[in-house]
N, CA, C and O atoms as CSV, one atom per row, in Angstrom:
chain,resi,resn,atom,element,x,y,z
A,1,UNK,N,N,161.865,-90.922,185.938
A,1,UNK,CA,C,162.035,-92.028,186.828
A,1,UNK,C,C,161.600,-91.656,188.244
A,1,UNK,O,O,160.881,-92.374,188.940
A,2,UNK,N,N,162.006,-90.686,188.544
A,2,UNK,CA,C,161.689,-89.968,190.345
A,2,UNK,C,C,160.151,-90.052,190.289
A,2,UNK,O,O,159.552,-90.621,191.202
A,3,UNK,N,N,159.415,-89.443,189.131
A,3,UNK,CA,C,158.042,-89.319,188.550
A,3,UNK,C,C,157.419,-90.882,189.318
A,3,UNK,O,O,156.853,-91.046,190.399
A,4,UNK,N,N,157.709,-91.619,188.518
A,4,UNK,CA,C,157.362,-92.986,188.485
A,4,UNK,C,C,157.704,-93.863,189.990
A,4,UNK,O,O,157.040,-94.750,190.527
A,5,UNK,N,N,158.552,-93.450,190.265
A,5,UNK,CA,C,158.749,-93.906,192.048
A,5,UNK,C,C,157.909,-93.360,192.653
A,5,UNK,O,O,157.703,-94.124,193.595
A,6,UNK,N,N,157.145,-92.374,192.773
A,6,UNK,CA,C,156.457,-91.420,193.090
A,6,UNK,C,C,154.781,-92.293,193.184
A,6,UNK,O,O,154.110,-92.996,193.940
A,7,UNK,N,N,154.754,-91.719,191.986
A,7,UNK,CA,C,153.293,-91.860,191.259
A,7,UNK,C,C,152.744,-93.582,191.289
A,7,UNK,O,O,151.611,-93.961,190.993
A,8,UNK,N,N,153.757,-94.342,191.675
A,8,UNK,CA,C,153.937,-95.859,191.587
A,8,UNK,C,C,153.944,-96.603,193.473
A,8,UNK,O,O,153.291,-97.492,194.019
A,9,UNK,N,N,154.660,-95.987,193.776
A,9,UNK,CA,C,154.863,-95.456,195.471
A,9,UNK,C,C,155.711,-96.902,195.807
A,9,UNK,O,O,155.669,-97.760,196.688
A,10,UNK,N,N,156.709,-96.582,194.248
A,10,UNK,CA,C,157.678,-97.837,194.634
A,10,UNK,C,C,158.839,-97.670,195.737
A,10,UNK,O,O,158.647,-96.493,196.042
A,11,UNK,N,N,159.477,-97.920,196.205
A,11,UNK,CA,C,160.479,-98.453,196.964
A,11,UNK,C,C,161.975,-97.965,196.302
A,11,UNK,O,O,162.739,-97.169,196.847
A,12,UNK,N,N,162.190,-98.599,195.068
A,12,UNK,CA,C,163.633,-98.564,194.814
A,12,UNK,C,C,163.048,-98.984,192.797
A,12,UNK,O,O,162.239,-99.863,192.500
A,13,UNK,N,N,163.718,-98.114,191.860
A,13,UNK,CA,C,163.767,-98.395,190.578
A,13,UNK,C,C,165.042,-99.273,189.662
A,13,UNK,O,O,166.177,-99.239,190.138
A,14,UNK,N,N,164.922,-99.662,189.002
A,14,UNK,CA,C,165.741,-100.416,187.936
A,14,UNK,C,C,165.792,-100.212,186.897
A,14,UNK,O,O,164.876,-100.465,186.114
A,15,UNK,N,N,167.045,-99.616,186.544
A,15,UNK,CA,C,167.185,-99.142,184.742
A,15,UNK,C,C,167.610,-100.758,184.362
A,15,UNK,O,O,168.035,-101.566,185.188
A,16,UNK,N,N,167.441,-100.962,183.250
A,16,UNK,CA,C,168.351,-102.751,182.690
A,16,UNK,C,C,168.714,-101.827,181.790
A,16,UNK,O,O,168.014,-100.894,181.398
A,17,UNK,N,N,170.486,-102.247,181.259
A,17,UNK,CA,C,170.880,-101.505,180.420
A,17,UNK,C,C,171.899,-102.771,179.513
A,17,UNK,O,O,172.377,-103.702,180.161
A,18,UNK,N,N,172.202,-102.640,177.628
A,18,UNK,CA,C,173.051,-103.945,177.605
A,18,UNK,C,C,174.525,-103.146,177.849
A,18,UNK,O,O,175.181,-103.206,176.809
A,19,UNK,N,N,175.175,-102.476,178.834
A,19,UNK,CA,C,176.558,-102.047,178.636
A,19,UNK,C,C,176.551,-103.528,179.872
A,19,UNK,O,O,175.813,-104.498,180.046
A,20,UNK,N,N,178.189,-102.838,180.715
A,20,UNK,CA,C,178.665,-104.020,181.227
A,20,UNK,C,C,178.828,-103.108,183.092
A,20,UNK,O,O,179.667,-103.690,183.780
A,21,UNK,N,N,178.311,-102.170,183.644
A,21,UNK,CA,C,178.698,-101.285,184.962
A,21,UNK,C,C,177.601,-101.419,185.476
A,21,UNK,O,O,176.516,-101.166,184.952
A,22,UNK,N,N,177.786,-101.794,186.455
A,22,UNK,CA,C,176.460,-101.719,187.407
A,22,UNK,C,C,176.636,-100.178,188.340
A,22,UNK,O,O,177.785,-99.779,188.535
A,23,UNK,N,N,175.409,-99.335,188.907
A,23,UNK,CA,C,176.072,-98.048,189.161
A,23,UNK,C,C,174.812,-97.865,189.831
A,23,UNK,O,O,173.895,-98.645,189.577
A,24,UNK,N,N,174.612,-96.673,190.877
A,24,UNK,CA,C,173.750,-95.865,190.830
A,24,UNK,C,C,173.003,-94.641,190.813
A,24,UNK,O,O,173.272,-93.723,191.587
A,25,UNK,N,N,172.120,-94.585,190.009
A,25,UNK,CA,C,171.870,-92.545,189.526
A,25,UNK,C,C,171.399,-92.020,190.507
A,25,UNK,O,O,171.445,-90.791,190.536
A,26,UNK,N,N,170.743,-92.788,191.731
A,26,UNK,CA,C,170.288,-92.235,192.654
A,26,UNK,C,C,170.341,-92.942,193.883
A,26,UNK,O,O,170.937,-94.019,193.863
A,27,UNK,N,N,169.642,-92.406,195.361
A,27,UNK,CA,C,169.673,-93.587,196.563
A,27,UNK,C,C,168.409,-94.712,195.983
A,27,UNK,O,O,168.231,-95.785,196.558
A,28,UNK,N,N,167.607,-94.299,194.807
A,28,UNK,CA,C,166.499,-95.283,194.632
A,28,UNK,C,C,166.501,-95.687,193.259
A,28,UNK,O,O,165.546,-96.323,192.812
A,29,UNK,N,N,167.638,-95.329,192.434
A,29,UNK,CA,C,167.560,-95.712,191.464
A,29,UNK,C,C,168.744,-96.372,191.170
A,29,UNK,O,O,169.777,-95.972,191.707
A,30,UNK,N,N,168.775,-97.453,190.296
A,30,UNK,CA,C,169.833,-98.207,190.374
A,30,UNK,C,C,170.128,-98.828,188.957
A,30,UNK,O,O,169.174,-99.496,188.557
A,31,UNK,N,N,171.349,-98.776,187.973
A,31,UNK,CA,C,171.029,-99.073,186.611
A,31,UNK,C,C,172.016,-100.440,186.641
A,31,UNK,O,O,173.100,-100.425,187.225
A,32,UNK,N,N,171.492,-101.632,185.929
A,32,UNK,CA,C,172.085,-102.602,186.224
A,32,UNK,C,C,172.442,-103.469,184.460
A,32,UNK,O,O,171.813,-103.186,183.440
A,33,UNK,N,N,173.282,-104.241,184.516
A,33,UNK,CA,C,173.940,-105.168,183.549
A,33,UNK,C,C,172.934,-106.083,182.905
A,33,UNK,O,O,172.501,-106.943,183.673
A,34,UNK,N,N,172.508,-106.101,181.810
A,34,UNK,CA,C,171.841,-107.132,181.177
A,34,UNK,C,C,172.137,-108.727,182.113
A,34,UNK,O,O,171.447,-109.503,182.774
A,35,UNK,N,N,173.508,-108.622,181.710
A,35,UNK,CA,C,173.997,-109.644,182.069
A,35,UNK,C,C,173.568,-110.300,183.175
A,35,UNK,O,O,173.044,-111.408,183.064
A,36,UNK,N,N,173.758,-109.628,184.519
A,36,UNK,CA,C,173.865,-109.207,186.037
A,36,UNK,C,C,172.026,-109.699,185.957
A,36,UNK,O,O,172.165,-110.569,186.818
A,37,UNK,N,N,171.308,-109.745,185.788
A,37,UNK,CA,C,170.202,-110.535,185.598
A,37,UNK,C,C,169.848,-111.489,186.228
A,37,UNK,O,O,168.920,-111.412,187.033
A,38,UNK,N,N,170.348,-112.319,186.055
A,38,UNK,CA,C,170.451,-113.336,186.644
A,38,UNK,C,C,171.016,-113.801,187.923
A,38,UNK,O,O,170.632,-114.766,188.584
A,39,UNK,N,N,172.106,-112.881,188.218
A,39,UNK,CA,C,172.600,-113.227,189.935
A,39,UNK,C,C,172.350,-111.815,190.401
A,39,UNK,O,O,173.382,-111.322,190.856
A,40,UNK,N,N,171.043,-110.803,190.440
A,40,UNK,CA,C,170.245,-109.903,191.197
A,40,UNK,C,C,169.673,-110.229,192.178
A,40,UNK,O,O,168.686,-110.898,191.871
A,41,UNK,N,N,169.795,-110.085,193.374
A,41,UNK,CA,C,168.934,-110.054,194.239
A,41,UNK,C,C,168.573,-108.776,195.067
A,41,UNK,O,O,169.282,-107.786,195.245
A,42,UNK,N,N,167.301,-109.021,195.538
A,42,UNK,CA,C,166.718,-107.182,196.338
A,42,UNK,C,C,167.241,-107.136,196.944
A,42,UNK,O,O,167.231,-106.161,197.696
């Protein structure tokens, strides 16, 4: 993922996961709720 922020020269990443915790693995990575989808904003 760090790879891909990198190599991509993104900003901030998004895991989508189907559990139910929104959390984050890093300051740029961020793993979020299937659910939670829909009321995401940047």
């Amino acid at each position: 993922m760090r790879a891909a922020l990198e190599d991509c020269g993104l900003e901030k990443l998004f895991v989508v996961y189907p559990g139910a915790r929104r959390y984050d693995l890093d300051e740029r990575i961020a793993v979020l709720p299937l659910g939670d989808l829909g009321e995401f904003r940047l």
